[in-house]
C-alpha positions as CSV (number, residue, x, y, z in Angstrom):
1,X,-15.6,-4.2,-75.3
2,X,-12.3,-2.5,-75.1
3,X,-10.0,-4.3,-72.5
4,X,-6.9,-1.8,-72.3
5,X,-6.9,-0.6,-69.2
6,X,-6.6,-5.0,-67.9
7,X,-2.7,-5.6,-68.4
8,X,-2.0,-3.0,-65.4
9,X,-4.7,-4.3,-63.1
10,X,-3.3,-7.8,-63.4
11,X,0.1,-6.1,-62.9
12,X,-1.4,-4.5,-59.6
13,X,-2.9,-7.7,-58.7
14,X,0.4,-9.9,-59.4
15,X,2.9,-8.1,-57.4
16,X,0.3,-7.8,-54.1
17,X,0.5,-11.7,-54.7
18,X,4.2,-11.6,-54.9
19,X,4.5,-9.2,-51.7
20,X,2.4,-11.9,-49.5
21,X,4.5,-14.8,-50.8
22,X,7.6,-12.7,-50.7
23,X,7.7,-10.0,-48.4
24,X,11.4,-8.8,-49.5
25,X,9.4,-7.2,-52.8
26,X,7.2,-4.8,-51.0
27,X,8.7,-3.2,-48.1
28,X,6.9,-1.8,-44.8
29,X,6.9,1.3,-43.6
30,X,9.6,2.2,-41.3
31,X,9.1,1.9,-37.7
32,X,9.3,5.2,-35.4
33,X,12.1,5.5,-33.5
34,X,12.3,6.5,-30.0
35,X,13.8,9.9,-29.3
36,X,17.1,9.5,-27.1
37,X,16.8,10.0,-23.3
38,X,16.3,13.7,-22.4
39,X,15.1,14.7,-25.6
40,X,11.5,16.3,-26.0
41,X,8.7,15.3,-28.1
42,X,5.6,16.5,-29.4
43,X,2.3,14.7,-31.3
44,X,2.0,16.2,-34.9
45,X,-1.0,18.8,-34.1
46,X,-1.2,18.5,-30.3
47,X,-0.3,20.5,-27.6
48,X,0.9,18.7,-24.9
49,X,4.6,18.0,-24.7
50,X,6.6,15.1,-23.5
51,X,10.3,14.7,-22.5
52,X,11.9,11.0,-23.3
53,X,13.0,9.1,-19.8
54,X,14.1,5.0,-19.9
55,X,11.8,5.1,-23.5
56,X,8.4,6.5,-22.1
57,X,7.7,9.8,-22.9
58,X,6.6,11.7,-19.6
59,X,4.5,14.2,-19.8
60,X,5.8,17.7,-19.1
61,X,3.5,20.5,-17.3
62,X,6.1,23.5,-18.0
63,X,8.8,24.0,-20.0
64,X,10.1,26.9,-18.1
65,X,12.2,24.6,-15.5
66,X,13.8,22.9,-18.8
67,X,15.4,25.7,-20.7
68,X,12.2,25.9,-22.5
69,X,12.3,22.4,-23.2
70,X,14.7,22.8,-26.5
71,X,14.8,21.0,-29.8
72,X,10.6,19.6,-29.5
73,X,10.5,17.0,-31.8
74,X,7.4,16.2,-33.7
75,X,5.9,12.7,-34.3
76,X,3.2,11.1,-35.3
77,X,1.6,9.1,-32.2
78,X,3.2,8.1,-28.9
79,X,3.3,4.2,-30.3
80,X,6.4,1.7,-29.5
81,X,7.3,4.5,-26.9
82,X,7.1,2.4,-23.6
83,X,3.9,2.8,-20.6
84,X,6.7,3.5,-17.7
85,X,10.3,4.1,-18.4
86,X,12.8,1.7,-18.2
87,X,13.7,0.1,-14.5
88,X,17.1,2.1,-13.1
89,X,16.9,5.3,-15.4
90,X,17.0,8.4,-13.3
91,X,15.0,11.7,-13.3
92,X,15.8,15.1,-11.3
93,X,13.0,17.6,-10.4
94,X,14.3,20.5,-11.7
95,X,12.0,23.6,-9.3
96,X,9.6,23.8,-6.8
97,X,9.8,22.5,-3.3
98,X,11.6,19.1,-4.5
99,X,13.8,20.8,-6.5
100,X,17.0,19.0,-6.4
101,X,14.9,15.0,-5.7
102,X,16.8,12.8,-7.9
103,X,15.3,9.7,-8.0
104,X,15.2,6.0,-9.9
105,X,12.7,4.2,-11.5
106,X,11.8,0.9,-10.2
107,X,8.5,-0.9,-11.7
108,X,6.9,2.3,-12.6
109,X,7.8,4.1,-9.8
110,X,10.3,6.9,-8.5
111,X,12.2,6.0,-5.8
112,X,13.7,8.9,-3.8
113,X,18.0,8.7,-3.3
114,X,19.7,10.0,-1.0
115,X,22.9,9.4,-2.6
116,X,24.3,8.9,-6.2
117,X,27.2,7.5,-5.5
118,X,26.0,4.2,-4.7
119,X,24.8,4.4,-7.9
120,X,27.5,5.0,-10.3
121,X,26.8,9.0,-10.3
122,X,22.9,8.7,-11.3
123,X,24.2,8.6,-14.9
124,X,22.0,9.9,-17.3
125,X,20.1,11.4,-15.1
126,X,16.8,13.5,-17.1
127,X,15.3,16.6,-15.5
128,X,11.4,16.6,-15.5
129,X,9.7,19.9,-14.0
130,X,8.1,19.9,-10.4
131,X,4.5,19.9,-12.0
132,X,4.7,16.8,-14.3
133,X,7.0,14.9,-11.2
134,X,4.4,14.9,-8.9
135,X,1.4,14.0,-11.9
136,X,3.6,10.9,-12.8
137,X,4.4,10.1,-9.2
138,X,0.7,10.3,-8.3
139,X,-0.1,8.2,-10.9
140,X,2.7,5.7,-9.9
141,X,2.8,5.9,-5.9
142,X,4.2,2.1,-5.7
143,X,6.6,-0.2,-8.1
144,X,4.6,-2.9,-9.9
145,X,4.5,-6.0,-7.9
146,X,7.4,-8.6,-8.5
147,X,9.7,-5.9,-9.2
148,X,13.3,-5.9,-7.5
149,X,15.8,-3.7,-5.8
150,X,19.2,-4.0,-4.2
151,X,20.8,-2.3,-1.9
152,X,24.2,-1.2,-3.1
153,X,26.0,0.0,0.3
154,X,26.0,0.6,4.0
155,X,25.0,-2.6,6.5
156,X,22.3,-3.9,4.2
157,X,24.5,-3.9,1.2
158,X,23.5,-6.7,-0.9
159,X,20.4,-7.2,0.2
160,X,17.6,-7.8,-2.3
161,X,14.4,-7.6,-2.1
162,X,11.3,-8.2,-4.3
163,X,7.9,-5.7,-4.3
164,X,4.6,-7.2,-3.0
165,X,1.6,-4.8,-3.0
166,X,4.2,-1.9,-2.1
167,X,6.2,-3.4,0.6
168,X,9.8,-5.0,-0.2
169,X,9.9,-8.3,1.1
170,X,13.8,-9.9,1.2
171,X,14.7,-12.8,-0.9
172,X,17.2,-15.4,0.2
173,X,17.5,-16.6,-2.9
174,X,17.3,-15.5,-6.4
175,X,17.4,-18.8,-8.1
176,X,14.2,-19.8,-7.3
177,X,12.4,-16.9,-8.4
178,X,13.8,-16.4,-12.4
179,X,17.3,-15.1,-10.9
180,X,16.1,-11.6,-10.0
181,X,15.7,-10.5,-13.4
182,X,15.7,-6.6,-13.5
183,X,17.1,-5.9,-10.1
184,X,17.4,-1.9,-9.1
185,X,20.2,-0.9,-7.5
186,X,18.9,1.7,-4.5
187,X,21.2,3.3,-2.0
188,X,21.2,2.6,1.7
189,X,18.7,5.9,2.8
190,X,16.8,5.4,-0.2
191,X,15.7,2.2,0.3
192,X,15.2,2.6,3.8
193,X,13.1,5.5,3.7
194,X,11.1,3.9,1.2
195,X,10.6,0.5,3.1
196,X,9.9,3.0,6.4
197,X,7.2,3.8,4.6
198,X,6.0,0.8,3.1
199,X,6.2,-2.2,5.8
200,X,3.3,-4.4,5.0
201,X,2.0,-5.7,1.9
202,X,-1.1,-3.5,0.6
203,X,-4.0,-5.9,1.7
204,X,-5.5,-8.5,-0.7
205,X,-2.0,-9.0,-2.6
206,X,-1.1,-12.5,-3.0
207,X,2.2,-14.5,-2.9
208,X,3.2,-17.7,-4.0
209,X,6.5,-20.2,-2.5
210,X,8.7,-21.0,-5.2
211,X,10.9,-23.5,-3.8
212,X,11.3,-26.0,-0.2
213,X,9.0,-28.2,1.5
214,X,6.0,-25.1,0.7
215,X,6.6,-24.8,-2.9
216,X,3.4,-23.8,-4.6
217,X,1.1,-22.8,-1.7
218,X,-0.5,-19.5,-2.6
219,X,-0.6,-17.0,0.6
220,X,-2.7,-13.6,0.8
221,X,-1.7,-10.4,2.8
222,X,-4.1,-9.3,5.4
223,X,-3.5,-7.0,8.5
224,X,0.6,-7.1,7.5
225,X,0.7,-11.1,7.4
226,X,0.2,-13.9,5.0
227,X,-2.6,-16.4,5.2
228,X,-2.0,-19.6,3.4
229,X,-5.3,-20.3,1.2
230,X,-5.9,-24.1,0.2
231,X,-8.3,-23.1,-2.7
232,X,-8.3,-19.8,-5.2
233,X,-11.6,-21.1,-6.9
234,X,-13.5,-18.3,-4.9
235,X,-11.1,-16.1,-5.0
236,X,-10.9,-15.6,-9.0
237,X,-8.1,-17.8,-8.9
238,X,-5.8,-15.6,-7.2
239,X,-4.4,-13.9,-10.1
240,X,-0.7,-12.9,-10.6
241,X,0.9,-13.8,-7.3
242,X,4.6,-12.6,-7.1
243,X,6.9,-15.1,-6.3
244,X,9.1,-15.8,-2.7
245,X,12.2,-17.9,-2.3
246,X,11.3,-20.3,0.3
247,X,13.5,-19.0,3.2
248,X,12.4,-15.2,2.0
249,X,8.9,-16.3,3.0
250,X,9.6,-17.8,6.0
251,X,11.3,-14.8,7.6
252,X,8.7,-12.9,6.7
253,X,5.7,-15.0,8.3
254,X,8.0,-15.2,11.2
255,X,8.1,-11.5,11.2
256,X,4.7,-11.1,10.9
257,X,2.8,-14.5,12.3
258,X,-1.0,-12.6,12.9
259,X,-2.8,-10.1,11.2
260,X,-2.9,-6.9,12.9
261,X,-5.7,-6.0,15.3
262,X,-8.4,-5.0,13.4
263,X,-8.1,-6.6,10.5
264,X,-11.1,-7.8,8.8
265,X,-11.9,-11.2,6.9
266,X,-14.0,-12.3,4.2
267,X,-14.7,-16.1,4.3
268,X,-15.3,-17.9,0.6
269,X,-17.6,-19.1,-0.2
270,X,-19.8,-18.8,3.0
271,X,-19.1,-14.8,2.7
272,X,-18.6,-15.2,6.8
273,X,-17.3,-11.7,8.3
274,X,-14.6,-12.0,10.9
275,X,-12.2,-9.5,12.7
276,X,-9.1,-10.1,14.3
277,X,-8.4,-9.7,17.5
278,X,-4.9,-10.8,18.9
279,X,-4.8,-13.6,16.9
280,X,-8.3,-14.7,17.3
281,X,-11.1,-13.9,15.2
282,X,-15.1,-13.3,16.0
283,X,-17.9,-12.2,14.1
284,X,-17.8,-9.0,12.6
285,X,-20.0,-6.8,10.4
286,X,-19.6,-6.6,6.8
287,X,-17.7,-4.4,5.0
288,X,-16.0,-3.7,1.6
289,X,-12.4,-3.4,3.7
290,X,-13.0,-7.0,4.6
291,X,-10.4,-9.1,2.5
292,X,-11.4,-11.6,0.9
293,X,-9.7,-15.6,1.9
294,X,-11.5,-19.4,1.2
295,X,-13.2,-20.6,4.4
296,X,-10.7,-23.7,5.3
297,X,-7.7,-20.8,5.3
298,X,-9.5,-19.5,8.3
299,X,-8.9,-22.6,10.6
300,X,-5.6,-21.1,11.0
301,X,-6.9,-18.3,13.3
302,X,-9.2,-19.8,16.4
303,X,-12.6,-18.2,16.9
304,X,-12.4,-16.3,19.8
305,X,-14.1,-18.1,22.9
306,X,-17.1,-16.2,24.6
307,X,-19.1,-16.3,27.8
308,X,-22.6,-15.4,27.9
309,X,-22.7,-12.7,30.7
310,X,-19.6,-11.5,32.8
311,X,-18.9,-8.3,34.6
312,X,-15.2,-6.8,35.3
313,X,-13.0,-3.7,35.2
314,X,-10.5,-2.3,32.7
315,X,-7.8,0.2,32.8
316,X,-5.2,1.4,29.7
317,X,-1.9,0.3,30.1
318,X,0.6,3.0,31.1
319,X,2.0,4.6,27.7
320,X,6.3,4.4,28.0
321,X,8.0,7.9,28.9
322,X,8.3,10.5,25.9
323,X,9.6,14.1,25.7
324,X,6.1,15.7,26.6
325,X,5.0,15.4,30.3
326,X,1.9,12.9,30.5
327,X,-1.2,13.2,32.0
328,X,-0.6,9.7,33.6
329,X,-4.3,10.1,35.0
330,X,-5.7,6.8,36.4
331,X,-8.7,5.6,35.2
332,X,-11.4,2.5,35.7
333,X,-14.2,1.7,33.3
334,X,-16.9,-0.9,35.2
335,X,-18.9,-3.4,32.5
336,X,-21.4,-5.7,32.0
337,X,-22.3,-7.5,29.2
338,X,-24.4,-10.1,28.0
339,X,-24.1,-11.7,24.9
340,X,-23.4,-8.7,21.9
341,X,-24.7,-6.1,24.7
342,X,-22.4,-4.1,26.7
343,X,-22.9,-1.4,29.4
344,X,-20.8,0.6,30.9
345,X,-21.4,0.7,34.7
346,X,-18.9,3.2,35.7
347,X,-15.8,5.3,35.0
348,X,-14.2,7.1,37.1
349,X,-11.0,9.0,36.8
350,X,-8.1,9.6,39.4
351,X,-6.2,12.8,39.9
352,X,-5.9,15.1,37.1
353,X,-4.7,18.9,36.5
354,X,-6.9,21.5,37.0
355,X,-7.2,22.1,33.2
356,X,-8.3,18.9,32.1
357,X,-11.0,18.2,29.5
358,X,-12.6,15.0,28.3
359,X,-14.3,13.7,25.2
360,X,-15.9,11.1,24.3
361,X,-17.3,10.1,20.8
362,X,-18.3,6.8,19.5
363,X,-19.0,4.8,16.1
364,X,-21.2,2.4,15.2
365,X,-24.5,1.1,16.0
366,X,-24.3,1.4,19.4
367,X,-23.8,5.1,19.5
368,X,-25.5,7.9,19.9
369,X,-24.7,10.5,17.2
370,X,-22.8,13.7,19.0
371,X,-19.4,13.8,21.1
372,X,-19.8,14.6,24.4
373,X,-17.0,16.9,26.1
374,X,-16.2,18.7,29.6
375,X,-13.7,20.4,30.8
376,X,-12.9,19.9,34.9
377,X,-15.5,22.3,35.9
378,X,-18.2,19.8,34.5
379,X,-16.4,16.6,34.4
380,X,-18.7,15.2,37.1
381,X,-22.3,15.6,35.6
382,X,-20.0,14.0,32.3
383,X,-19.0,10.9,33.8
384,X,-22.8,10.0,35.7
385,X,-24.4,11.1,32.0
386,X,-21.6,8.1,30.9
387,X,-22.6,5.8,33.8
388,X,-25.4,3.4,32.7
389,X,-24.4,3.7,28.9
390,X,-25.3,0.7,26.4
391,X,-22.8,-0.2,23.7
392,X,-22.9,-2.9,20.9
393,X,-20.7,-5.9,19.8
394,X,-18.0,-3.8,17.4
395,X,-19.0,-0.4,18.7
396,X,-15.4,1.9,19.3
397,X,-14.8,4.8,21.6
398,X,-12.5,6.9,21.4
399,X,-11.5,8.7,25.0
400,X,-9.3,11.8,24.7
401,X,-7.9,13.9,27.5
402,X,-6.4,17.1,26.8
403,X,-4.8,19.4,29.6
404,X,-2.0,22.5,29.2
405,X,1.6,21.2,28.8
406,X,1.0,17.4,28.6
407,X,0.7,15.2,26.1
408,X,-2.6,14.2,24.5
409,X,-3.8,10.9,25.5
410,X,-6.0,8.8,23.6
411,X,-7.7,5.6,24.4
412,X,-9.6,3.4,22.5
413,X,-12.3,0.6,23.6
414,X,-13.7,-1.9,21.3
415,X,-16.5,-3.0,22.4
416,X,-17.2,-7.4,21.7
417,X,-19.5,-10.0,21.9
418,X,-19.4,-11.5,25.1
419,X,-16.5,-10.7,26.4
420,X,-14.7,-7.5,28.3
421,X,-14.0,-4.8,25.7
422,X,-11.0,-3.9,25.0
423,X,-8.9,-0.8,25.7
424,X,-5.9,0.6,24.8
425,X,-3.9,3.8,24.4
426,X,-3.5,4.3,20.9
């Protein structure tokens, strides 16, 4: 058996050896390099088209905007270019209604600026066409959570802050937290705008003290405050909380001591439903909107104390004086109640113009299924088709009245479980 063709298998077989004991024989293939900021990009045999901001490549819906998006460079695949670009690179709509938005990148997401010069001029600054801003921006409405920013003038300047579930929350310190480790610098209207817009922490977000006499209790946002939780075992072990100086989070729970009206609770493990109602909780029905905290985390709000049976009278408080004329009609809603059954006795209303009308509509279980409305002609057979009316614990009305020149009134009534709803002007 001939063996001439062995010599340059073992050859083969040798120097793959020698390459896995000695890398520096058999070299790799290059890496791809990322195309410089501003520069455009295509994948080999693809159509879409990409233009290079902070090392991501965004994607580009016309090329018109960008001088026909010059120089397209081809490449193989879209790897080592990064997810989001780079935190502090810059991009300028180029057309459309935002033509002229410069903004920053922070976590992911564009932050608008008011002002460059804050900023050192915006250098570098890439322009990305109206159609791909908003598709990115969509994609990214909020910085990723831990992120930071500062604000680089005007009476805030200095102030940092770090993103939880949307909303920047100050720091006092940056030691405790890894020393702030890619901070953005925003400008004064920028940031304000954006924090405007974002007060509260997105529901469900979680938090955790890094420093003082609370280091390492674990908090959850619910209704624009934090609850302090003393177990995460049912609550998947409350992944990826961002980090908060000690004297950052006390402001803030200062700030913000009770969850908003409204706000609903999931207890853990019992899977108890609870709203809140000015700073006390009672029971509610369930619902995917609840957020989820462990039982004992609960103690911190009292359950709201309830009689049996009880009558009594309620009246909206008096909104505070705006441009419009109001309607500043007077008006009385009679109730009884006993136990999660509620009925409204009587409402009447006081003096009113001539072109009044009121409606009434109603959810939950409680309710019947149409809005009634009158104008002033038959307001009266409205209010006795009202009168005797039977309403369920967690029912909500909504009572609107409209005339010509005022201002729209609205009031709301939640109805609760043994107690005198409650009503407001919202």
């Amino acid at each position: 058996m001939s063996r001439r063709g062995a010599p340059g298998r073992w050859t083969l077989f040798l120097a793959l050896v020698l390459g896995s004991l000695l890398p520096g024989l058999v070299s790799a293939a290059p890496a791809q390099a990322i195309a410089a900021p501003g520069s455009f990009v295509r994948v080999t045999d693809t159509d879409p088209i990409y233009v290079v901001i902070g090392g991501a490549a965004v994607h580009v819906d016309s090329c018109a905007p960008l001088g026909g998006c010059p120089g397209v460079q081809a490449i193989s695949s879209l790897a080592g270019y990064a997810a989001v670009p780079a935190n502090g690179s810059f991009v300028r709509i180029q057309d459309g209604p935002s033509e002229g938005f410069i903004g920053t990148f922070v976590g992911g997401a564009v932050i608008h600026l008011d002002s460059c010069a804050p900023l050192g001029g915006c250098a570098g600054v890439v322009g990305l066409d109206s159609g791909g801003a908003a598709a990115y921006m969509a994609a990214h409405p909020v910085p990723a959570n831990g992120s930071f920013i500062r604000i680089n003038d005007g009476p805030a300047e200095g102030f940092i802050g770090t993103v939880v579930g949307g909303a920047v929350i100050h720091l006092d310190s940056c030691d405790p937290v890894g020393g702030c480790a890619g901070v953005v610098g925003l400008d004064s209207g920028g940031a304000a705008a954006y924090m405007a817009a974002h007060p509260v922490p997105a529901n469900g977000s979680f938090v955790r003290v890094a420093n003082g006499p609370y280091a390492g209790v674990i908090a959850r946002a619910a209704g624009g405050a934090f609850l302090a939780l003393t177990d995460c075992d049912p609550l998947g072990g409350c992944p990826a909380p961002v980090s908060l100086d000690a004297g950052g989070f006390a402001d803030y729970v200062k700030a913000h001591p009770i969850p908003a009206n409204g706000t609903l609770l999931e207890g853990l493990p019992s899977q108890g439903m609870w709203v809140v109602l000015d700073g006390e909780r009672e029971p509610a029905v369930v619902s995917p909107a609840a957020v989820a905290v462990n039982d004992a985390s609960l103690d911190a709000i009292p359950i709201l104390t309830t009689a049996t049976t009880g009558t009594g009278t309620t009246s909206p408080t008096p909104a505070p004086p705006g441009h419009r004329r109001r309607l500043r009609v007077k008006m009385l809603l009679r109730w009884e109640w006993n136990g999660g059954h509620t009925q409204l006795v009587r409402l009447r209303l006081g003096r009113h113009p001539r072109s009044v009308t009121l409606s009434v509509t109603c959810r939950g279980k409680g309710c019947s299924r149409s809005a009634l409305s009158a104008d002033a002609r038959k307001l009266p057979r409205l209010l006795v088709v009202l009168d005797g009316r039977v309403y369920h614990a967690g029912d909500r009305l909504l009572i609107t009245l409209r005339a010509r020149g005022y201002a729209l009134e609205r009031i709301v009534v939640v109805i609760r479980d043994g107690r005198i709803p409650r009503v407001r002007l919202s």
